[in-house]
C-alpha positions in Angstrom: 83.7 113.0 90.2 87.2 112.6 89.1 88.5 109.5 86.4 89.6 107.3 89.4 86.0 107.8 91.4 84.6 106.9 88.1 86.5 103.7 87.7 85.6 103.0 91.1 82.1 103.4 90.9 82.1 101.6 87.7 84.3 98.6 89.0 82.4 97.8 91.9 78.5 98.0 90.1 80.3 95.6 87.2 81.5 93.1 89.5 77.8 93.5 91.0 76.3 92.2 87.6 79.0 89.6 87.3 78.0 88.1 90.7 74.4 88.2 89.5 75.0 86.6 86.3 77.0 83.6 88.4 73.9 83.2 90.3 72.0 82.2 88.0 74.1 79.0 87.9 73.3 76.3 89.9 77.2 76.1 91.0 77.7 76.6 95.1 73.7 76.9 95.0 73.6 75.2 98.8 76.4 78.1 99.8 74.3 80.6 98.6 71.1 79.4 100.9 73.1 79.4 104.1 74.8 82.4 103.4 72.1 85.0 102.0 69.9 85.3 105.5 73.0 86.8 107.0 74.8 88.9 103.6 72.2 90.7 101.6 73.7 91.1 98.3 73.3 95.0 96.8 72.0 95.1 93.9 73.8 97.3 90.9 70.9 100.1 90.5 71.0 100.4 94.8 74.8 100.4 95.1 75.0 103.3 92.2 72.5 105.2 94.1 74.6 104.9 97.4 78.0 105.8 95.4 76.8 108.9 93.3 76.8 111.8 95.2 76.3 115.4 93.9 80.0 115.5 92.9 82.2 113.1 94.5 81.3 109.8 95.4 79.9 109.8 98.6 82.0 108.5 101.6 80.3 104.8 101.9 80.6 101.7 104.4 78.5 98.6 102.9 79.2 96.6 105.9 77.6 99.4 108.7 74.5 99.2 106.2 74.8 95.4 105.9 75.1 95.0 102.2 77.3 92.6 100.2 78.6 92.3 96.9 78.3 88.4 96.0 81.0 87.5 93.3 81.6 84.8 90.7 82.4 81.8 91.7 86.5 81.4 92.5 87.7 78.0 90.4 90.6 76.1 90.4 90.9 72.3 89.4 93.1 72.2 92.6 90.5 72.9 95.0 86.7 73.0 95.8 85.0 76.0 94.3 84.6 79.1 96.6 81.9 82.3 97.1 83.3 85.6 97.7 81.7 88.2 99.6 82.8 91.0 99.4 82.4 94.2 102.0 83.6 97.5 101.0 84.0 100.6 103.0 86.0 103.9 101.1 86.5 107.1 102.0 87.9 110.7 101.3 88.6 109.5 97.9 89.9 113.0 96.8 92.4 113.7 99.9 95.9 112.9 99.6 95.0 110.1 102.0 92.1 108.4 100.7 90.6 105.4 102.2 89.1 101.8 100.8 89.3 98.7 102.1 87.7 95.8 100.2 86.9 93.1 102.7 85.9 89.4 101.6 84.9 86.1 103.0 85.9 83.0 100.6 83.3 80.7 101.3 83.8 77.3 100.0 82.9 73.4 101.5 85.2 71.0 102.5 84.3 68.1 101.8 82.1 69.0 98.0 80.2 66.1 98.2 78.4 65.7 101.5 78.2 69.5 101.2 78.6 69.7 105.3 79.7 72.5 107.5 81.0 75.1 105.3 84.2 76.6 105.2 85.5 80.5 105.2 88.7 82.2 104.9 88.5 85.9 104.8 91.0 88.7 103.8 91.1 92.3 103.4 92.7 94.8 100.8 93.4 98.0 102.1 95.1 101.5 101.5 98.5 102.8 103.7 97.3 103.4 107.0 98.7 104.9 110.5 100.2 108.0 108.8 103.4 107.4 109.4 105.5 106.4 106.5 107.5 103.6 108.7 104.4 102.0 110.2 103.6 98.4 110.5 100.3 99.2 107.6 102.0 102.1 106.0 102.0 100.4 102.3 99.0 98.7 100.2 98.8 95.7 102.1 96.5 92.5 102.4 95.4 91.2 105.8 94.1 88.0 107.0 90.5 88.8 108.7 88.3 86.7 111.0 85.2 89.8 111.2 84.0 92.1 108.6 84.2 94.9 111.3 86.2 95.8 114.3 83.5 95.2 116.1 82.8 91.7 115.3 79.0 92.8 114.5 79.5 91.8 111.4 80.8 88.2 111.4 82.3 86.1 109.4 80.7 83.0 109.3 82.5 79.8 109.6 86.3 81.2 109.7 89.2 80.2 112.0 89.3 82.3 115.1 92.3 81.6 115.6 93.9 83.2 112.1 96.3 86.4 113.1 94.5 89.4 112.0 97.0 91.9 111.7 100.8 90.7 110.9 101.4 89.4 108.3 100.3 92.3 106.1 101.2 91.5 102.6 102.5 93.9 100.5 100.4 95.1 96.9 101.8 96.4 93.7 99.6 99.3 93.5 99.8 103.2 94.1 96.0 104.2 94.2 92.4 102.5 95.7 91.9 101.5 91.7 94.9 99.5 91.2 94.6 98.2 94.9 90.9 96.8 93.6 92.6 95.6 90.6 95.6 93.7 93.0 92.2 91.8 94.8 91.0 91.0 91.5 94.4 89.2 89.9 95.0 87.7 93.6 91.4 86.4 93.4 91.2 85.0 90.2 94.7 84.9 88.2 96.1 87.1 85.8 93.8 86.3 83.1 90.9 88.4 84.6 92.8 91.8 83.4 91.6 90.2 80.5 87.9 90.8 81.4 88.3 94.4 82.6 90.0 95.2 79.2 87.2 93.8 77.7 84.6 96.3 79.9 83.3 99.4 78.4 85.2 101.1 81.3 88.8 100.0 80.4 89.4 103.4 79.7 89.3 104.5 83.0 91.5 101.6 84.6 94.2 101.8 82.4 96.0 105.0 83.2 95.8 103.4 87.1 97.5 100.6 86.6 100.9 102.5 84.6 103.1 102.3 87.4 102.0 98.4 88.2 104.2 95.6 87.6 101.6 92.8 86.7 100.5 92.4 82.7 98.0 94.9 82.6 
């Protein structure tokens, strides 16, 4: 595989290992109960496995299979804690058109001391799509979501029904699937995660992604 599958591959089994290193904090413990009999977390030796092909990585939809990756904890002293799941579906990673789309619910409760109904708001990162250079989704957007899937097999639990799911699409400062992972990162969690991934033993390989990207990297 090429330097940008292998930042990839090595992104999405760290975050993996982050999300199991938040669960073992009690933090959003009642989310996690409601929410695991419907998204099995992956764990990072299993998602390798279904990465690493032969050469490339191999073409992959987590959703289809019904796996999740289950990331830290989102904080802010402005708002209740919040879960993200993440679905991820990429392929033809070594086209000129290569696709990835990182999907994720935001899980969080309401009200954080009754703990009742939760809460979900979910959004998806994507790559330029329609193949025309003037469409609607013809940048590195970000999209409101109300289903993991087109289908609406895979749900997404507790959302709005009524969010729009296609306008707006907000545009990303990135120019490749790595820096488009690294755009869902910073939106998630602030600028100060670039920190983390320069402290990975893979900063290396995200670098040279983000050169043409306008946020401190």
């Amino acid at each position: 595989m090429d330097q940008r599958q292998q930042a990839l591959h090595e992104l999405l089994v760290w975050l993996v290992e982050q999300g199991d290193a938040a669960i073992l904090s009690a933090d959003l413990d009642d989310l996690r109960k409601k929410l695991s009999p419907v998204y099995d977390r992956v764990g990072a030796v299993e998602l390798s496995t279904l990465m690493v092909g032969r050469g490339d990585l191999k073409a992959l939809n987590l959703i289809n299979k019904r796996k999740f990756i289950w990331m830290p904890p989102v904080t802010s002293p402005a708002q209740n804690a919040m879960l993200p799941v993440l679905g991820v579906h990429y392929e033809n990673l070594s086209s000129p058109n290569p696709v990835l789309r990182a999907k994720v619910g935001l899980f969080f409760h309401e009200d954080a001391v009754s703990l009742a109904t939760p809460r979900a708001i979910g959004l998806r990162f994507e790559t330029p799509e329609g193949g025309s250079a003037t469409g609607q989704h013809a940048h590195y957007h970000a999209q409101f979501m109300v289903t993991y899937d087109r289908a609406g097999v895979a749900g997404l639990l507790y959302t709005a029904p009524w969010l729009p799911a296609s306008q707006p699409a907000f545009t990303l400062d990135a120019h490749n699937y790595v820096a488009l992972m690294t755009c869902f990162l910073v939106s998630l969690y602030g600028g100060q995660y670039i920190d983390e991934l320069k402290a990975t033993s893979f900063a290396r390989l995200i670098g040279p992604e983000l050169v043409d990207c306008h946020f401190r990297h």
